[in-house]
C-alpha positions as CSV (number, residue, x, y, z in Angstrom):
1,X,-3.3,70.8,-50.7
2,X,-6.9,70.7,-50.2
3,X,-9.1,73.7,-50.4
4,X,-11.5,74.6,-47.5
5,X,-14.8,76.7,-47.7
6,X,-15.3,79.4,-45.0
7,X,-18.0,78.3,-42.7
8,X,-21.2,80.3,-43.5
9,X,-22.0,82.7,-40.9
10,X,-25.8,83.3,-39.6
11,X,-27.1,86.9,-40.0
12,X,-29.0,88.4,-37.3
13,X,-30.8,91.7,-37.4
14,X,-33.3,92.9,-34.2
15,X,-35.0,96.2,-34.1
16,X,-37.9,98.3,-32.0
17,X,-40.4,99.9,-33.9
18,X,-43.7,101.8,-33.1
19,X,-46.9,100.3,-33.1
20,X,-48.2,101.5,-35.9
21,X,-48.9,101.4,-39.6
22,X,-46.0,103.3,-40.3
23,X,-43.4,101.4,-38.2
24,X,-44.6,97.9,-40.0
25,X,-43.7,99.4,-43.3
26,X,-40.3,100.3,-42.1
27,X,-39.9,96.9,-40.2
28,X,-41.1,95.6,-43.7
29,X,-38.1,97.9,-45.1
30,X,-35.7,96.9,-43.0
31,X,-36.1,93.1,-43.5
32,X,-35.9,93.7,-47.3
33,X,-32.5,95.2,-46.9
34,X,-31.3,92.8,-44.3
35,X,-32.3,89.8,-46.6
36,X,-30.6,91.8,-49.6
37,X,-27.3,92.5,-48.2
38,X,-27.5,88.9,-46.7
39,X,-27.6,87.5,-50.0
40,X,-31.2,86.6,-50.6
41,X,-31.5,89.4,-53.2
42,X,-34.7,91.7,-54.0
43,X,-36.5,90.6,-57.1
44,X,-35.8,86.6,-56.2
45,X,-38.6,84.3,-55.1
46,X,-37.2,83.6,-51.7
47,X,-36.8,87.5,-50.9
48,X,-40.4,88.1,-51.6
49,X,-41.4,85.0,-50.1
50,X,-39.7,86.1,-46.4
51,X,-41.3,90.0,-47.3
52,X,-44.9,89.2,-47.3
53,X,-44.6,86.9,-44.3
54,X,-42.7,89.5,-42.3
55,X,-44.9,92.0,-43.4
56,X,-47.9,90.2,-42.5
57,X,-47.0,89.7,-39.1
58,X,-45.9,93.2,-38.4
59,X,-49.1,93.9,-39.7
60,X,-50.6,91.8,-37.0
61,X,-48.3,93.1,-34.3
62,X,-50.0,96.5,-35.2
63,X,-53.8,95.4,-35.5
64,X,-54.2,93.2,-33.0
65,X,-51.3,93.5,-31.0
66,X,-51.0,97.0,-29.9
67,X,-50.9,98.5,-26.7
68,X,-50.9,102.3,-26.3
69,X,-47.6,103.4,-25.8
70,X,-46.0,100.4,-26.0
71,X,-43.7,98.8,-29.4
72,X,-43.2,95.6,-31.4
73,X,-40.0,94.3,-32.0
74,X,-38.7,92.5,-35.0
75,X,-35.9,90.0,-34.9
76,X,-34.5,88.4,-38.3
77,X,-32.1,85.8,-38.5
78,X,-30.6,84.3,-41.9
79,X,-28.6,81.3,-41.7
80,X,-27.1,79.8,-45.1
81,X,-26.3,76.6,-43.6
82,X,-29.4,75.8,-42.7
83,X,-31.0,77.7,-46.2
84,X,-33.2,79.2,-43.3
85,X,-34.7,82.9,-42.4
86,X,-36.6,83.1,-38.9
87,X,-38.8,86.2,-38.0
88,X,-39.8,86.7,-34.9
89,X,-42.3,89.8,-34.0
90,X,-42.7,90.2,-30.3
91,X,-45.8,92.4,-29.1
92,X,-47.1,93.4,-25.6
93,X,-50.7,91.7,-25.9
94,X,-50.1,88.1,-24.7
95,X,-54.2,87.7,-24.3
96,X,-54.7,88.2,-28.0
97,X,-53.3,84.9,-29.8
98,X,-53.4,84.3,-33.1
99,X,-55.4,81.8,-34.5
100,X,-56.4,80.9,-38.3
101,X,-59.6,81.8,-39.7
102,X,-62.0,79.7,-40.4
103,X,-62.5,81.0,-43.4
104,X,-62.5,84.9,-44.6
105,X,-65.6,86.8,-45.8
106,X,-65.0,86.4,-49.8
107,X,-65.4,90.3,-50.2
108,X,-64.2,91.3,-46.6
109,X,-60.2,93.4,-47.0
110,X,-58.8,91.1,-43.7
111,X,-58.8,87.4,-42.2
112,X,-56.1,86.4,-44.7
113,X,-52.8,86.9,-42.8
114,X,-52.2,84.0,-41.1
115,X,-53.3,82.2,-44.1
116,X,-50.5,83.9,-46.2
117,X,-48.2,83.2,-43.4
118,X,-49.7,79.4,-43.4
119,X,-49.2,78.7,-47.2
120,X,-45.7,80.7,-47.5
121,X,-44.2,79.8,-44.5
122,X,-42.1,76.1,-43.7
123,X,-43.5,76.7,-40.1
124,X,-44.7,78.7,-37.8
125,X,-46.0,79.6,-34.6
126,X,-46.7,81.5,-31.4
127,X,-44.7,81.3,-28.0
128,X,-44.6,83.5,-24.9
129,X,-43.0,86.3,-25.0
130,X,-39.2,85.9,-23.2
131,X,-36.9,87.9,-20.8
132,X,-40.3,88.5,-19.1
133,X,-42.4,91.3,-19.0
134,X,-46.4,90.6,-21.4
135,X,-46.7,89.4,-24.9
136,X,-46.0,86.8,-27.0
137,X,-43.5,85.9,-30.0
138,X,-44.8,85.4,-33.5
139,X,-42.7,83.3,-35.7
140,X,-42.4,82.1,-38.6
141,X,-39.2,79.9,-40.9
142,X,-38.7,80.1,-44.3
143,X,-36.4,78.3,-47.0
144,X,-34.5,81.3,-48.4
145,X,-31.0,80.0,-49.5
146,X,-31.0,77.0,-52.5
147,X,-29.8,74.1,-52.4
C-alpha cells in the first residue's frame, strides 16, 4: 500500500482598498493574516520578508499612484509547491512608473522602496494594468515556503 500526499493547494486572496495611508496599513494587515492562516506564520523570516515588500508597494500605490476618487487593489497568491508568494498591487496611474533611485538622499525619509523591494524580493516588476481600464500592476515574488 503506498501512501500519497495531498496535492498542495495555492492560496489566493484579492481585495479593494482606498487610496490612502490608512487603506495600505490594512492591505498590509490583511496580507499578514493571509500569509498566517496560509502557513507562512507571523514571527518567521519569510512572513516578514513578504510584509515589508507588500507594504512597500501599497505604500507606493498610495504616494505615487493615486488618483482622486479612485482605489488600489491588492492581489496575494501563495503557492507551496512552488515555495512562492506573488503580490500584485494594481493602481489607476499608468503614466507614473516606477523606477529605482539612483541613489536616496542619506538623510532624506523616502527613495528607498523599490530598493527594499529590489533586495527582499526574488523578482519583480511592473506590467500594464489588465481587464482594461488605466494603470499598471506592481509585482513582486518571494520564496516563502522551505524547502
Amino acid at each position: 500500500m503506498t501512501a500519497t500526499q495531498p496535492p498542495l493547494t495555492a492560496h489566493r486572496f484579492a481585495m479593494r482598498f482606498s487610496s490612502t495611508p490608512r487603506g495600505a496599513r490594512l492591505a498590509r494587515r490583511m496580507c499578514e493574516h493571509c500569509l498566517d492562516a496560509w502557513g507562512v506564520p507571523y514571527d518567521s523570516d519569510a512572513h516578514d520578508v513578504v510584509t515589508l515588500v507588500a507594504a512597500e508597494l501599497c505604500a507606493n500605490a498610495v504616494r505615487h499612484g493615486h488618483v482622486a476618487g479612485r482605489d488600489f487593489h491588492v492581489r496575494l497568491t501563495a503557492d507551496p509547491a512552488t515555495r512562492t508568494v506573488r503580490i500584485e498591487v494594481t493602481d489607476t496611474r499608468g503614466e507614473s512608473v516606477p523606477r529605482l533611485p539612483a541613489s536616496p538622499a542619506p538623510d532624506g525619509e523616502g527613495g528607498r522602496g523599490l530598493l527594499l523591494v529590489e533586495a527582499l524580493a526574488d523578482r519583480w516588476g511592473c506590467s500594464p494594468r489588465t481587464g482594461g481600464g488605466p494603470g499598471k500592476t506592481v509585482w513582486a515574488e518571494c520564496t516563502a515556503y522551505p524547502a
